[in-house]
C-alpha positions in Angstrom: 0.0 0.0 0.0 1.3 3.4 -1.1 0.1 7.2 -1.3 1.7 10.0 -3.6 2.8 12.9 -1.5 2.1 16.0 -3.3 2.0 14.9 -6.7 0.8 17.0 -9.8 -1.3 14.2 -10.7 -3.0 13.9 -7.5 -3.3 18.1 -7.1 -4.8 18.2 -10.3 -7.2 15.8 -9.6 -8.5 16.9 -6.5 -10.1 20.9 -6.2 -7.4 22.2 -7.5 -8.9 22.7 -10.9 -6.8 20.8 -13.8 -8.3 21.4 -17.4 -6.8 19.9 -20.2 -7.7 22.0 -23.4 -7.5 21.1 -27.1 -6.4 24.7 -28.7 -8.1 24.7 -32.0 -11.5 25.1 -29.5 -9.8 28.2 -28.5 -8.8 30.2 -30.2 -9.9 34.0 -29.7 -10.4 36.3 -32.4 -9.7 39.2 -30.4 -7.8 42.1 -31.8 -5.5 43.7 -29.3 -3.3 47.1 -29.3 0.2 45.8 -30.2 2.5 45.9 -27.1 5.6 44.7 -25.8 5.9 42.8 -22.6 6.5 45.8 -19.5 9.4 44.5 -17.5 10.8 46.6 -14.4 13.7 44.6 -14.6 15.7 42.7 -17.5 16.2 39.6 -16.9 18.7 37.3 -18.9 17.9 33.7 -20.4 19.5 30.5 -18.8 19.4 27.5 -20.7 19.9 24.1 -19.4 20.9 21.2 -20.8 17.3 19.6 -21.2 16.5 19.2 -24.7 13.5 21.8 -25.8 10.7 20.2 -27.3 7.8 23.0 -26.6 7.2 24.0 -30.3 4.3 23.4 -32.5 4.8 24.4 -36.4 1.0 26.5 -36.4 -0.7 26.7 -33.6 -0.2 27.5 -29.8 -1.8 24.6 -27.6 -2.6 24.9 -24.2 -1.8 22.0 -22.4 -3.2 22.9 -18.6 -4.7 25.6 -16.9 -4.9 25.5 -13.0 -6.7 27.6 -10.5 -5.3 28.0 -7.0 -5.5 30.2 -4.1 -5.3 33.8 -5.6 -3.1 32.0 -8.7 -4.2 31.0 -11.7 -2.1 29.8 -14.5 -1.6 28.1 -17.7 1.0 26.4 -19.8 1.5 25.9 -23.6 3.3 24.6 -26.1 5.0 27.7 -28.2 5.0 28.5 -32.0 8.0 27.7 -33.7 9.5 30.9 -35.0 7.6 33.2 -32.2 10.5 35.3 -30.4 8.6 35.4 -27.2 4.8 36.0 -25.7 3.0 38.6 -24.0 0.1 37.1 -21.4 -2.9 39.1 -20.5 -5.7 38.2 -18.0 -9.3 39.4 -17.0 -12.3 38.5 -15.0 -15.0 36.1 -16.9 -17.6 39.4 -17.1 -15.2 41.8 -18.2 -15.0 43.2 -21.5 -12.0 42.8 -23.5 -10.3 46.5 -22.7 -10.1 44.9 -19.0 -7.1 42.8 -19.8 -4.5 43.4 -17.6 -1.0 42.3 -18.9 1.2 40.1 -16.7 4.8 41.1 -16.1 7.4 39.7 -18.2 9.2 37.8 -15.0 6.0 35.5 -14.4 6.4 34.0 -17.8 8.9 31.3 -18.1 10.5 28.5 -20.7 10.8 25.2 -19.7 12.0 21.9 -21.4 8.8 20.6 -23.0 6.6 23.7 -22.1 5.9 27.2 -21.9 3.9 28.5 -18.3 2.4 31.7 -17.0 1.6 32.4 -13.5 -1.4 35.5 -12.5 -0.2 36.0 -9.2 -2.3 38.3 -6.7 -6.1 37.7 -7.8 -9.0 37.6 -6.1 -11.5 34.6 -6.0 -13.5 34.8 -8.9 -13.4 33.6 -12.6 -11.0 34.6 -15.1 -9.2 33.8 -18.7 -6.2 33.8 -19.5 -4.8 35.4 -23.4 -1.4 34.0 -24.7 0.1 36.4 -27.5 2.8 35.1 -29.3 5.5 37.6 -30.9 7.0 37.4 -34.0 10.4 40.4 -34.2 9.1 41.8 -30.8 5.5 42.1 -32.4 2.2 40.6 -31.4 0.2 38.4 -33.9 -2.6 38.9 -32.5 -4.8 36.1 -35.6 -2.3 33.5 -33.7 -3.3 34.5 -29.9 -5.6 31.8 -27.6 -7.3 32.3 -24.5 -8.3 29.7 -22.3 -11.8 28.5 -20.5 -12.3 29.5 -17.9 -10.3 29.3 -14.3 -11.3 28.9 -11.1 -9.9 30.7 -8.5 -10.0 30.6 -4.9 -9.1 33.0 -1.8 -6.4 32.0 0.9 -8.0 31.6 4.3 -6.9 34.9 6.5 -7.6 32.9 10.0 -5.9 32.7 12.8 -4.2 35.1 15.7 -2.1 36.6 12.8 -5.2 38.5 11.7 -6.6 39.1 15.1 -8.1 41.9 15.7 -6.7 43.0 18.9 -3.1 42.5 17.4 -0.3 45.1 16.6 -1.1 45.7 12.6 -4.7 43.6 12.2 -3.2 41.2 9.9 -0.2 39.3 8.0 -1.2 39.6 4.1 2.4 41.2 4.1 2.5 43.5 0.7 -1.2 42.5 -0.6 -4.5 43.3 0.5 -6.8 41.1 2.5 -9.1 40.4 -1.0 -5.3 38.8 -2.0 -4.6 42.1 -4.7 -1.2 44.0 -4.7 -1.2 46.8 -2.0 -1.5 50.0 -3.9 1.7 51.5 -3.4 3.9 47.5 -3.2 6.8 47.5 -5.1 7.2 44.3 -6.5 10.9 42.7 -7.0 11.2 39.6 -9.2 14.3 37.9 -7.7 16.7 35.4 -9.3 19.5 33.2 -9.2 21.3 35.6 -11.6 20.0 39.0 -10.0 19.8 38.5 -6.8 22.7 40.3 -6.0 22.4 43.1 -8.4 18.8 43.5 -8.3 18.2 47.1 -7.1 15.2 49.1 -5.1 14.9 52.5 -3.3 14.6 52.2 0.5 13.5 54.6 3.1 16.3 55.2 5.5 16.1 57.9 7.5 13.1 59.7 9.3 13.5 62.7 6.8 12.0 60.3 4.1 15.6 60.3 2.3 15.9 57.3 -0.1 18.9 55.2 -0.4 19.4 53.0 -3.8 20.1 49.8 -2.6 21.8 47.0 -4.8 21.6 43.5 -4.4 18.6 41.7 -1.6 20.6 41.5 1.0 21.2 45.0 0.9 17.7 45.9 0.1 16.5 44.4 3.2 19.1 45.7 5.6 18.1 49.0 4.9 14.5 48.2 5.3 15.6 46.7 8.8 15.7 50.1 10.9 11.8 50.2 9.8 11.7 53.7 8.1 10.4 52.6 5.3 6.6 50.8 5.6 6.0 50.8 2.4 4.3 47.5 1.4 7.3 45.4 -0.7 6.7 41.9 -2.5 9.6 39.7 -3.2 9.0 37.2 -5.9 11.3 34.3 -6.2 11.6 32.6 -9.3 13.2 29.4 -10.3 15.5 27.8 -7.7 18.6 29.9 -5.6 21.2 28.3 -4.3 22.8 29.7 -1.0 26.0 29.6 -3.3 24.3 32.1 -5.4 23.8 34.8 -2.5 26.2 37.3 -1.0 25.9 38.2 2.3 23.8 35.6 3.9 24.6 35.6 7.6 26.8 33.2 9.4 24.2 30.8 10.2 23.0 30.6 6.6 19.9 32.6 6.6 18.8 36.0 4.8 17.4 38.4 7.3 14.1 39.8 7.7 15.1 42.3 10.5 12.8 45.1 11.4 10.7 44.9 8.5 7.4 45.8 8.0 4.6 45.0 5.2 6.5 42.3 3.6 5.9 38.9 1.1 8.5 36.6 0.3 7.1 34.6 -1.9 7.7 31.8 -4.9 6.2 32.1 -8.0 4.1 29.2 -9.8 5.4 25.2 -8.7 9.1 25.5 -8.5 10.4 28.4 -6.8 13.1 27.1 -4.3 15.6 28.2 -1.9 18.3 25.7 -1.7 20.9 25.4 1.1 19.7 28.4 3.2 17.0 29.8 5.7 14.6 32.8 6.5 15.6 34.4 9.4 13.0 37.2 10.6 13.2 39.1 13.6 11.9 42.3 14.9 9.5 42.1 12.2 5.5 43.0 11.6 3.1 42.3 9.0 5.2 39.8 7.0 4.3 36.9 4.9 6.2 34.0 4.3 4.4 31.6 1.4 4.8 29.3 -1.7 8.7 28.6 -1.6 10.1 25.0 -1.4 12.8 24.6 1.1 15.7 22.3 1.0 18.8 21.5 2.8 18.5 24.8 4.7 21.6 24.7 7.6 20.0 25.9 10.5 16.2 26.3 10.7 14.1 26.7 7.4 11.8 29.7 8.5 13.1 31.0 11.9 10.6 33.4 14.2 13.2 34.6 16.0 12.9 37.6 19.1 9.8 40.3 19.1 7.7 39.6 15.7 3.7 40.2 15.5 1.4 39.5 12.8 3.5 37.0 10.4 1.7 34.4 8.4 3.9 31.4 7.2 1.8 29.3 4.7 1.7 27.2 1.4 5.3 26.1 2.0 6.9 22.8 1.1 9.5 22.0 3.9 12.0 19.4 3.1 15.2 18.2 5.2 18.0 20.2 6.1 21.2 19.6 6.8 22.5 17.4 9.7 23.3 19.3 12.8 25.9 18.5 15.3 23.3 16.5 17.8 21.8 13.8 17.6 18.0 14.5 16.7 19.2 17.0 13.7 20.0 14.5 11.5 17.2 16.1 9.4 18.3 19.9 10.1 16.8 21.3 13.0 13.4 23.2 13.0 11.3 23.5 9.8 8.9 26.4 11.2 10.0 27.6 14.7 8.2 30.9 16.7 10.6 31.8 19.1 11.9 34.8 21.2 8.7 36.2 22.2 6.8 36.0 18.5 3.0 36.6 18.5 0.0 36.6 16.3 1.0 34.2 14.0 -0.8 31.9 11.9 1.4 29.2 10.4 -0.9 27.1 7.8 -1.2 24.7 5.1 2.3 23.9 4.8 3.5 20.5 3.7 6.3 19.1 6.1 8.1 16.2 4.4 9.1 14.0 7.2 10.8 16.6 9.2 12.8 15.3 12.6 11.5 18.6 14.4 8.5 20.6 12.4 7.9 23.5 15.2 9.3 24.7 18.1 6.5 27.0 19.7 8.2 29.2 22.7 11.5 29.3 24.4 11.9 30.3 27.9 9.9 33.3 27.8 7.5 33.8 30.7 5.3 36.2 28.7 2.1 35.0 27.3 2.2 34.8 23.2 -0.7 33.6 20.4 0.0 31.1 17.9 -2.5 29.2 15.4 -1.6 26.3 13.5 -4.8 24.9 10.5 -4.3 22.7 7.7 -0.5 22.0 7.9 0.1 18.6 6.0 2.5 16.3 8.7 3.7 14.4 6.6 5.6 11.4 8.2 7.4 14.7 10.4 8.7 13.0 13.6 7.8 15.3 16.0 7.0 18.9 17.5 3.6 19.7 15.5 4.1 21.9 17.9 6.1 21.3 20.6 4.8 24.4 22.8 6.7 26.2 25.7 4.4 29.0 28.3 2.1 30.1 24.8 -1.7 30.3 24.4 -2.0 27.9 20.9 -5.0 26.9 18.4 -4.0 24.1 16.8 -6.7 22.8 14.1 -7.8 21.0 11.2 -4.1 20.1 10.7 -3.2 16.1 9.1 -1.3 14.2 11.3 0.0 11.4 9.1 2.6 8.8 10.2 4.3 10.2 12.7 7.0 8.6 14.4 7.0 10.4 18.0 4.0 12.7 19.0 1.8 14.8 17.1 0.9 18.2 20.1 3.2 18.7 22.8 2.6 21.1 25.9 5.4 21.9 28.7 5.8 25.3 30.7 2.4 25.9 31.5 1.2 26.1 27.8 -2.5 26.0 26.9 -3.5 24.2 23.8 -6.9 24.0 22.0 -6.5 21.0 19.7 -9.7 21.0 17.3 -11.1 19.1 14.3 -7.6 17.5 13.3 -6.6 14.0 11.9 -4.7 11.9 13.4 -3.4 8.5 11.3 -0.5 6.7 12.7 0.4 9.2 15.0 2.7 7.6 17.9 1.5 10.0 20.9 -1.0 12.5 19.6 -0.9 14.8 22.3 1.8 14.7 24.9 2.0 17.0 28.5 5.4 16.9 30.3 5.6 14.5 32.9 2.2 12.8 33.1 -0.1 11.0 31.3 1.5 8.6 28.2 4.6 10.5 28.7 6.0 8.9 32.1 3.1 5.8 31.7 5.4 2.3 32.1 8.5 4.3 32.5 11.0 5.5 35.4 10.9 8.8 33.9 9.0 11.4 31.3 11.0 11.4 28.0 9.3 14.4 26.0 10.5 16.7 28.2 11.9 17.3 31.7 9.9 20.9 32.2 6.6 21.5 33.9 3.4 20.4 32.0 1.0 22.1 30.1 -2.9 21.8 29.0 -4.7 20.2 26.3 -8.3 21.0 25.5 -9.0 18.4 22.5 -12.6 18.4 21.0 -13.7 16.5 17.5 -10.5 15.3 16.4 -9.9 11.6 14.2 -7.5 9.5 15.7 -6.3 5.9 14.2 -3.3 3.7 14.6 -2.3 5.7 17.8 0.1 4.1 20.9 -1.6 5.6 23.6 -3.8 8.9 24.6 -5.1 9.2 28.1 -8.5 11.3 28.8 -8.7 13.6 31.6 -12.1 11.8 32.0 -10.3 8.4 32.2 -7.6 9.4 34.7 -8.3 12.9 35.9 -4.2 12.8 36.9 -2.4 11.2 34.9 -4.0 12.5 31.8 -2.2 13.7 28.5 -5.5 16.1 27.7 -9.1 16.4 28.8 -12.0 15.4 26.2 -14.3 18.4 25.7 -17.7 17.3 24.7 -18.8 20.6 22.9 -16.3 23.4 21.4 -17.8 25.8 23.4 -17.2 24.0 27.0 -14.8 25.5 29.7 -12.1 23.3 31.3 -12.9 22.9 34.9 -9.8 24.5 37.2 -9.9 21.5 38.9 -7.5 20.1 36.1 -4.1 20.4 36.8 -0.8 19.4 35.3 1.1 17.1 37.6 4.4 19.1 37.6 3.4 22.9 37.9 -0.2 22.6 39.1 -0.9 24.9 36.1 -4.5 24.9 34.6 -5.8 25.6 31.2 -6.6 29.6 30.3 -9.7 28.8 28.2 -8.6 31.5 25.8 -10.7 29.9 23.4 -14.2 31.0 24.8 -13.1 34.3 26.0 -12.8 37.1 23.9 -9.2 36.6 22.9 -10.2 34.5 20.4 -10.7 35.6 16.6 -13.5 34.4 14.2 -13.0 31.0 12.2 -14.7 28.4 10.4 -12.9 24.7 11.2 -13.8 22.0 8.4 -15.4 18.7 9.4 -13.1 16.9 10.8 -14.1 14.4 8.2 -13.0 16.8 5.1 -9.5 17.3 6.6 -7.2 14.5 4.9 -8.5 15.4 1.5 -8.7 19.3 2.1 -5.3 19.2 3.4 -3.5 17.1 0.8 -5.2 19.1 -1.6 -3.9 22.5 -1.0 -1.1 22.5 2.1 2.3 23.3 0.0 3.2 25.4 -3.1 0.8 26.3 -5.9 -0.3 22.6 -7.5 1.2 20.3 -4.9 4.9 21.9 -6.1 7.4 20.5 -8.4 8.9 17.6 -6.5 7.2 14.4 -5.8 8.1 11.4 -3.7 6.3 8.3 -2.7 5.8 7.4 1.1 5.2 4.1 2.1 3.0 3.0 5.4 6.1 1.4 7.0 7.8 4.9 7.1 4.9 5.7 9.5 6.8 4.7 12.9 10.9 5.7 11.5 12.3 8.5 12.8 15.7 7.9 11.0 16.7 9.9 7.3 15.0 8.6 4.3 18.6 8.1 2.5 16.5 8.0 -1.1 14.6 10.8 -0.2 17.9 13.1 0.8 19.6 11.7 -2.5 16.9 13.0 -4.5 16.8 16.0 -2.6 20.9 16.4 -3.3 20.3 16.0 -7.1 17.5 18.3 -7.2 17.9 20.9 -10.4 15.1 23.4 -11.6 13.6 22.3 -15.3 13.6 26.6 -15.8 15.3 27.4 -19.3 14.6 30.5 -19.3 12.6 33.4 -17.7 10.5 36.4 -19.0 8.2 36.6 -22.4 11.0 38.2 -24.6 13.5 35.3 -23.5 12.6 32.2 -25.7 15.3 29.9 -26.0 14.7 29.1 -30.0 14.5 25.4 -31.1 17.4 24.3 -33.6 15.1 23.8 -36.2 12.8 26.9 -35.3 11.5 29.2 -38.0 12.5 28.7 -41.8 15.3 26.2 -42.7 17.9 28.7 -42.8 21.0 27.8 -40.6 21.2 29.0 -37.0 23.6 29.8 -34.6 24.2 26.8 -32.3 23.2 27.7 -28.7 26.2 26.3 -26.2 24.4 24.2 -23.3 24.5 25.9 -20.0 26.8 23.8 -17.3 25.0 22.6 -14.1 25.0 25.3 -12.0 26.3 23.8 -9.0 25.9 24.9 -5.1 29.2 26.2 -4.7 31.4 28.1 -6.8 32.4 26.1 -9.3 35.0 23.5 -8.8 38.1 22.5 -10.7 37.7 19.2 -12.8 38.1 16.5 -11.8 39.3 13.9 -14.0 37.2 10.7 -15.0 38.4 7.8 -12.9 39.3 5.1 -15.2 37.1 1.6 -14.9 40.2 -0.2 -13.3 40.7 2.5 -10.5 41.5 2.1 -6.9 40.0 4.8 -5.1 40.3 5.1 -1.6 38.4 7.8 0.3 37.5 9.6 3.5 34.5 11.4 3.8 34.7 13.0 7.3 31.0 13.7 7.9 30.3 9.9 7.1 33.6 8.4 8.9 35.0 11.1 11.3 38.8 10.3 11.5 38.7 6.1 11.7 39.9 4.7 8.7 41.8 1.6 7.7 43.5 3.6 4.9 44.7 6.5 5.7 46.7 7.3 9.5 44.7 10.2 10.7 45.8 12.5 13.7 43.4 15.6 14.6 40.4 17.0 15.6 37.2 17.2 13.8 34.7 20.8 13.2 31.2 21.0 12.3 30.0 23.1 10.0 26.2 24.9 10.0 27.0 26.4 5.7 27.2 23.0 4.0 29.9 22.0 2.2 28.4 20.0 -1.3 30.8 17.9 -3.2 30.3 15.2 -6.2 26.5 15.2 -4.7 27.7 14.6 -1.1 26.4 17.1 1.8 29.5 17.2 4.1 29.3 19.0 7.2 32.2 17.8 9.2 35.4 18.3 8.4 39.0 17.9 10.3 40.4 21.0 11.1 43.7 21.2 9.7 45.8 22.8 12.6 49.7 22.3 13.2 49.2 19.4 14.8 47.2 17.6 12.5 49.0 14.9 10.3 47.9 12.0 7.6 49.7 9.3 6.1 49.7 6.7 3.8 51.3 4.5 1.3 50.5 3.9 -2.7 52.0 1.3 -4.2 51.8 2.9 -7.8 50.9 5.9 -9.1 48.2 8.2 -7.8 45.8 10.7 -7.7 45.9 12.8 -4.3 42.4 15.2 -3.9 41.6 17.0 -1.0 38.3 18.9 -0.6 38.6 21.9 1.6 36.3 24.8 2.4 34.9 26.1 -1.1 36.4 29.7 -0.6 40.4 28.2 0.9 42.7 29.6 -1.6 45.8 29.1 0.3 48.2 26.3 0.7 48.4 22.4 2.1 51.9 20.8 2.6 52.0 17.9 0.5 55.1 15.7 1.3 56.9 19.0 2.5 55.9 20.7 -0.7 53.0 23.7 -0.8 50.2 23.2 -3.3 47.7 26.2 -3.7 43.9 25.4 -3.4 41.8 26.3 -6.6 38.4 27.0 -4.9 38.9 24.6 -2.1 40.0 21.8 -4.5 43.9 20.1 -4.3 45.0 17.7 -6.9 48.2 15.8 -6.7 50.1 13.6 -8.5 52.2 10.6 -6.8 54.5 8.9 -7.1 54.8 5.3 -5.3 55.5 5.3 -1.5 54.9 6.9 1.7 52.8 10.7 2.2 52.0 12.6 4.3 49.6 15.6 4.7 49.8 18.7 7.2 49.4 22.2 7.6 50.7 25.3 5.2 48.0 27.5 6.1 44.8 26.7 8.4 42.4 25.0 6.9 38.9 22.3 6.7 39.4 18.9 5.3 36.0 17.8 4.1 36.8 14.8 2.0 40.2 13.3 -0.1 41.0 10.7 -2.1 43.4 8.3 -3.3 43.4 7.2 -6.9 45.6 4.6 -7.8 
């Protein structure tokens, strides 16, 4: 027995509204004005090495339209000999002066199609209109439009848009209907601008504007919060920390003091890769639709005095291994730390994260959280794990989870509504009573004071064990409410802390919802938690990952190898098929190299079939080996260190005393994979050899080495190849 996680197929077929459409029913005779696409920032093409195979010889075809949340878009196969496309939309009702034209950016090549994205709709109806261009031109007798599409709203619940809160709500740079703010500036960021990209920023309390260059910069300056101007951020394609300048030492760009913000992906496959979202000191800022991967601290951090920030629509994969023992995953995926309140974190897919949410540090003050129709998908544990905070937790999917689902310490209350449980191990756990010390010397989800669980109309299968205040009014992991509306009696106390529930959610702290039957959740959930269309990265979970806690080594592989299908982005950058147009010769166009996570790396020659290759990968082996004599002490490192498809993050610091040695009986190959930007020198037998990008190659002769310092460095990996 198996289930797709995430799938197109399965998106498609569920509400997210998947129409295939034969083109020669559509096509529009329409006349419009002749216009080039607007652009407010030139963007150049990047071809990969995919062949392209998106071209029909007459006719544009659409091949799928989608509607979303506040998204609709469409994809096509192009018209040989068209140099690019314009896109226009409008609402079904409006007349045909009411198409709006879509920014060049959200239109982007792929290898076998063409695909437009209408970001920042409302719910309603609309069409979409593809214009080809032919010399910059728009044949308008060769232009389609498509039925029509669906779209829906985003749900605006939770203490991120109470009304007693700070700013009133989290839509960051849009509107509550889910339309641009009226004075946003929108920034279309990618791999190959994100560092040159430029915006004005308010940065003084005169109203003097500073031209900023590159987004690090951009959002510095936005930090001191002078300028609340509403600002979108639109990431496009996949970025590679390796691509970024300036991300902090932990990996993460910085969302410091910044107000009226989105960061946001565009369409299925926008992905940060190998770093994190760091925001702190922050209000009214949304976090949504990006895929993150092999971040190396925490993927979306909530760190110290935020209010009204809304995380949703994410898909949150592993990160990299930390230095203890349960971060062998990376560590959190969402946390809300540092006294962060009013925030609604919802419909996010977690892909079998060790540690999904940390909710609360040490803080004594009181802080509001809400958690709906996050997808936990085979995540291990801390959905949340909750320290001191007052927490909604509702119509989530609990689905194979190897520890516990909700878990309360500090004196934390939790309302736990409406939510599915399947295969969770503990679905609700309180510190020191209840399942958590049952048949055991000791509690071992934490060693704090309890907390409170108020649970009412949840679905729970395949659990271990989940005590009833009503079954043991002690020992109890939460008590049973029989109505939503019903007060926990104060004669309900946590074992260690003699702490009792706040009932915050029949006083008049608590905002206006709507929680779907509790029967609805699985398919509502799987249908819409993650990016637009389920995202662009499938995998297949099997029921006997339900109870492992340990990394999916397939899963991280693919992950590793993961490489966006973007060839190129923006209507005026079509990447022209070799036998495009008439049968006149053209240029050839060189294939793109894989853009890899690091700067680039020296070649490496092909091992021959008949190699010996010995090796040392210190994250996998630390310094045992039967090989090579090793002497000296090993680092970790948070910034991951990607090599041949390995993720290394220890490495044996190269100090005076360290020393290697070993013997080759022929002939050899000597590499030595240091830190990517080590440009300095290793003593090879006695003899200084200069690191290009990290990378050392040495011949050998037969006999005895030795390896040791000529300037400070970190091993990560060598080789022998005889």
């Amino acid at each position: 027995m198996y289930k797709e996680s995430g799938t197109k197929k399965n998106r498609c077929m569920s509400k997210r509204l998947c129409l295939q459409v034969m083109a020669i029913s559509l096509v529009s005779s329409v006349a419009i004005t002749q216009a080039t696409s607007v652009s407010a920032y030139k963007l150049d093409s990047s071809i990969n090495s995919t062949a392209i195979s998106n071209y029909d010889k007459e006719n544009i075809v659409i091949l799928n339209t989608y509607g979303d949340l506040e998204n609709a878009s469409v994809e096509w196969s192009g018209l040989k000999g068209a140099s690019g496309y314009n896109v226009y939309y409008k609402g079904i009702g409006e007349t045909d002066s009411k198409y709006r034209q879509l920014d060049s950016e959200l239109i982007r090549q792929y290898s076998s199609y063409f695909r437009a994205d209408v970001v920042g709709i409302e719910e309603g109806s609309y069409v979409i209109k593809i214009v080809p261009l032919f010399d910059g031109k728009e044949n308008t007798l060769k232009s389609i439009v498509t039925s029509s599409i669906n779209v829906k709203a985003h749900t605006r619940e939770g203490f991120a848009f109470s009304k007693d809160s700070v700013m009133g709500t989290a839509s960051g740079g849009y509107n509550d209907n889910g339309t641009v703010a009226e004075d946003a500036t929108i920034l279309y960021v990618t791999a190959d601008n994100i560092n040159t990209i430029k915006a004005d920023v308010i940065t003084n309390s005169k109203g003097s504007k500073t031209t900023c260059t590159g987004l690090v910069d951009i959002l510095s300056k936005r930090q001191k919060g002078y300028d609340k101007s509403h600002l979108i951020i639109r990431i496009i394609g996949e970025i590679k920390a390796s691509d970024i300048s300036g991300l902090n030492s932990s990996g993460y760009i910085q969302l410091k003091g910044c107000y009226n913000l989105t960061l946001e992906g565009v369409g299925e496959d926008a992905t940060i890769n190998g770093w994190g979202i760091l925001i702190r000191n922050s209000r009214n800022v949304e976090v949504r639709n990006l895929g993150i991967m092999l971040f190396p601290d925490d993927a979306i951090s909530l760190d110290t005095d935020n209010e009204n920030i809304w995380i949703h629509n994410n898909d949150i994969f592993y990160g990299t291994a930390g230095s203890d023992a349960d971060q062998a995953k990376g560590d959190g995926s969402a946390d809300v730390k540092g006294k962060s309140t009013n925030v609604t974190i919802s419909y996010n897919h977690f892909w079998d994260s060790g540690k999904s949410s940390l909710c609360g540090m040490s803080d004594s003050e009181e802080f509001f959280v809400t958690y709906h129709h996050n997808w936990f998908d085979h995540s291990d544990s801390r959905h949340p794990r909750i320290r001191v905070g007052t927490i909604h937790i509702y119509n989530n999917y609990f689905d194979g989870n190897s520890k516990y689902g909700v878990g309360v310490t500090k004196g934390a209350s939790a309302f736990v509504e409406a939510n599915t449980f399947r295969n969770c191990k503990y679905p609700m756990l309180s510190s020191l009573q209840g399942s958590d010390i049952a048949g055991k010397s000791a509690g071992t989800f934490s060693g704090e004071a309890g907390g409170m669980i108020k649970a009412y109309n949840n679905s729970i299968t395949g659990e271990k064990s989940l005590i009833y205040a009503q079954d043991d009014d002690v020992q109890f992991d939460a008590y049973l409410a029989s109505s939503r509306d019903e007060v926990v009696p104060t004669s309900y106390k946590t074992v260690s802390g003699k702490t009792t529930y706040n009932n915050f959610d029949t006083s008049s702290k608590m905002y206006k919802y709507e929680a779907d039957n509790v029967e609805d959740v699985a398919s509502i959930v799987t249908a819409y938690a993650g990016r637009v269309n389920g995202g662009d990265f499938t995998w297949t979970f099997t029921n006997a990952d339900d109870e492992l806690s340990s990394v999916n080594k397939a899963l991280m592989e693919k992950l590793l190898n993961y490489k966006s299908d973007i060839v190129s982005i923006g209507g005026n950058s079509v990447v022209v098929s070799p036998d495009d147009g008439d049968n006149s010769e053209v240029p050839e166009v060189p294939e793109k190299p894989e853009v890899p996570s690091e700067p680039s790396e020296p070649e490496i020659p092909e091992k021959p079939e008949t190699a010996d290759v010995n090796v040392q990968n210190f994250t996998e082996s630390g310094i045992e080996s039967s090989y090579f004599a090793i002497k000296g002490n090993l680092g970790t490192n948070k910034i991951v260190r990607v090599y041949n498809g390995l993720l290394l993050t220890k490495y044996l610091k190269v100090e005076t005393s360290t020393s290697i040695s070993f013997t080759t009986d022929s002939t050899a190959t000597l590499t030595l994979v240091l830190d990517s930007s080590f440009s300095k020198y290793i003593l090879v037998d006695g003899v200084k050899y200069k690191a290009d990008k990290g990378i050392v190659t040495v011949k050998l002769d037969a006999g005895k080495h030795t390896i040791k310092k000529g300037d400070a460095a970190k091993l990560y990996y060598m080789s022998v190849e005889v």
